[in-house]
C-alpha positions, 0 to 999 in steps of 0.5 A: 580883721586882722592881718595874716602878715605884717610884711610880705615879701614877694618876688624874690630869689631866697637864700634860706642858708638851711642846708636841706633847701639853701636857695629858693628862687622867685618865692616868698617871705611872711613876717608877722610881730617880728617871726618868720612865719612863711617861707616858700616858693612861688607866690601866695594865692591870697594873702593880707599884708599891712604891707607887701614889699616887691622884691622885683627879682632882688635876693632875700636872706638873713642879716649878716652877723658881725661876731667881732667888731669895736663899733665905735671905732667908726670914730678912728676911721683913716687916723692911724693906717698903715702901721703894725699892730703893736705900734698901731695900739700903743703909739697911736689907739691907746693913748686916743682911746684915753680921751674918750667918754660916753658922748663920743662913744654913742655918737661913734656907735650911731654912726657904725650902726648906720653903716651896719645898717646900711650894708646888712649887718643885723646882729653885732659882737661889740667889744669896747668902752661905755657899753651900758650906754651903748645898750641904750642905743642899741635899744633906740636903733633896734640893731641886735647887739652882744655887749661887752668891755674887755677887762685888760690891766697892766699893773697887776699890784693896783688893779681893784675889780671895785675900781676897774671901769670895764668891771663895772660896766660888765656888772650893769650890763649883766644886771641891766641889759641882758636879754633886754629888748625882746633879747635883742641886747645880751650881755657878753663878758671880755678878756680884752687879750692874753697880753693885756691882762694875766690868770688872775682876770681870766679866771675872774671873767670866766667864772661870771661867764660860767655863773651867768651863762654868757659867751666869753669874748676874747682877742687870740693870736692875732699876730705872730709876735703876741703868740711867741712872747706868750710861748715864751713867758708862759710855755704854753699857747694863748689857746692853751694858757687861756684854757689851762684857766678855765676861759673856754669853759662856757660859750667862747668867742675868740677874734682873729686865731691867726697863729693858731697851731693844730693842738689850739685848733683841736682844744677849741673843737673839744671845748666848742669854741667859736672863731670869729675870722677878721680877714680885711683887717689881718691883712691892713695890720699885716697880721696873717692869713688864718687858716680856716679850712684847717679850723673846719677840718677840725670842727671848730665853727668859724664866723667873721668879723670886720673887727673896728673901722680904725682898723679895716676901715668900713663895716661892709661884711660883704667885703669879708664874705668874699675876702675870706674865701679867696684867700683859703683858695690862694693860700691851699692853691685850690679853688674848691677848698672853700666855697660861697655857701661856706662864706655864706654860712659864715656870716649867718648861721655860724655867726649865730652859733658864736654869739648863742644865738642858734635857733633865734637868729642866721636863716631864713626859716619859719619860727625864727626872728625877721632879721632879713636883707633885701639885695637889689636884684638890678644892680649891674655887678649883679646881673645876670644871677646864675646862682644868687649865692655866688652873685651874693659872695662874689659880685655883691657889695654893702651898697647893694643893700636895698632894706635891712630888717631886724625883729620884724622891723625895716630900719633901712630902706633904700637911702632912708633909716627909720631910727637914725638920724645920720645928719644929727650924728655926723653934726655931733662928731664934727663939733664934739669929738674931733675937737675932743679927740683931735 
């Protein structure tokens, strides 16, 4: 006979992050092949399980969405902190970066999914090199991952699209990955920034976004001096050169938008661009505050990232969840202006509108993917939960991830991972990357 469930989980406080019902306390969860088929409260009166996971009081909810992040990165961790972003690039990332190849950067993106893992993050924007072999570790891992390599030149006389690395890389993943393993590897394509490219790449990558119907990935405003050479070389904004060319045109996800004026924040709300807030690592590059509640005034649907380790330094979405909220507070001197659910829905829901994924992935909700965290409800900084949203936002941290779900599979569970092999990664940067890299 088969079974109704798969997995059944029980005995917990649900953050469903549906907006009609946004916490169910002491309810239940029913996954069967990789589907949310039951949520409720109380406890089922019969049920048959291949297994039953007693959650002991702990907080069900969806997996965090990471919307903006360079994964391997996690290799640069500690290396080049404490300097501003255009010294931090040049001086010390790019020429770094020059180095890299496939070994490093799948190895580096093993050890940033364990981490993900690790602390809830389920779903991934990845920007960064060598991401067709990165799509063959996502499909290993079992993580949920838009991939993309952002296109940047700065010798427009010899750039050839035939010969551009990020080009090609682009191509295959649009060819070989996109909505591969049961959708969860998609395709993105990248301008890596306004400053690091001109129109011609623009309109390039938006019409294969246009063409194939994927999101559009790109750095904007991210810090003061890179918007006002822009204002300065072009007379217009990042937001509005950029869409003067067409890149907003289909499903855009812009990283950062820290310098954002209103006119950019009203061209993205008519365009349904998405934003994806980096607070921790806009604060360590001194950066900026984004204004997110001037963008929510506006309409534009704001999401977070952690953006790469070198530059935060860890990928515990937990970190931005309560971040982003306390600084919209400090900087409107008001504690309501942006509240928990708001951080909440960001890492979620919002997430999944920014990478096209409504409706697939960011809620607990019957007919939508199992990608669903466990937080232990014994955790001291956690007890006692009045309200499991604020316990999440502001008491919770990655290392009160007790099981991380994607697709119906557990990956993590208390200590363990199902498909990493963490002693083999680390092994394998200790005596291959550092010696190459450092």
């Amino acid at each position: 006979m088969d079974h109704i469930f798969d997995t059944l989980f029980t005995n917990a406080d649900i953050i469903t992050v549906c907006d009609e019902m946004p916490v169910i306390k002491g309810g239940y969860i029913g996954v069967k092949d990789g589907i949310i088929k039951v949520v409720s409260e109380g406890t089922p009166k019969s049920h048959s399980a291949k297994e039953v996971v007693d959650c002991h009081g702990g907080i069900l909810m969806p997996g965090l969405i990471n919307t903006h992040t360079h994964t391997a990165m996690s290799l640069m961790r500690g290396y080049a902190d404490d300097y501003a972003l255009q010294e931090w690039l040049h001086e010390k990332i790019f020429p770094l970066e020059a180095k890299l190849d496939a070994r490093c950067v799948t190895l580096g993106a093993k050890l940033g999914f364990a981490e993900m893992l690790r602390s809830g993050t389920t779903s991934i924007s990845d920007m960064y090199f060598f991401q067709p072999q990165v799509a063959s570790i996502v499909e290993e891992v079992g993580i949920r991952a838009s991939l993309s390599n952002g296109l940047m030149s700065f010798d427009k006389a010899n750039f050839s699209y035939e010969t551009d690395r990020a080009t090609q890389e682009t191509l295959e993943l649009i060819n070989s990955w996109h909505k591969m393993a049961n959708d969860r590897i998609r395709a993105d394509v990248s301008i890596h920034a306004e400053y690091t490219s001109y129109p011609s790449i623009w309109r390039y990558v938006a019409k294969l976004a246009k063409d194939h119907d994927l999101t559009l990935h790109v750095h904007v405003s991210e810090t003061k001096r890179e918007h006002e050479e822009c204002v300065k070389k072009y007379g217009l904004t990042p937001v509005q050169v950029l869409d003067r060319e067409g890149v907003f045109d289909n499903n855009a996800l812009l990283a950062h938008c820290v310098w954002l004026t209103e006119s950019d924040m009203a061209v993205l709300a008519e365009r349904k661009a998405n934003v994806a807030h980096n607070p921790v690592s806009n604060l360590k590059l001194a950066s900026g505050i984004a204004d997110i509640v001037a963008m929510k005034r506006f309409g534009v649907n704001v999401s977070l990232g952690t953006d790469g380790a070198c530059s935060n330094n860890t990928y515990d979405m937990f970190e931005e969840m309560k971040l982003s909220v306390l600084l919209q507070k400090a900087k409107y001197s008001s504690a309501t202006v942006l509240t928990a659910y708001d951080a909440i829905k960001m890492a979620t829901v919002n997430g999944a509108k920014a990478q096209g994924r409504y409706g697939q992935v960011g809620q607990i909700k019957k007919g939508l993917a199992a990608d669903i965290i466990l937080i232990i409800g014994e955790a001291l900084n956690l007890y006692p939960n009045f309200d499991p949203i604020s316990a999440v936002v502001y008491g919770a941290n990655g290392k009160d991830v007790a099981l991380t779900m994607v697709d119906g599979k557990i990956l993590y569970r208390d200590g363990e991972f199902m498909t990493i092999d963490t002693e083999a990664v680390k092994h394998g940067i200790a005596e291959y990357v550092m010696k190459k890299l450092f």
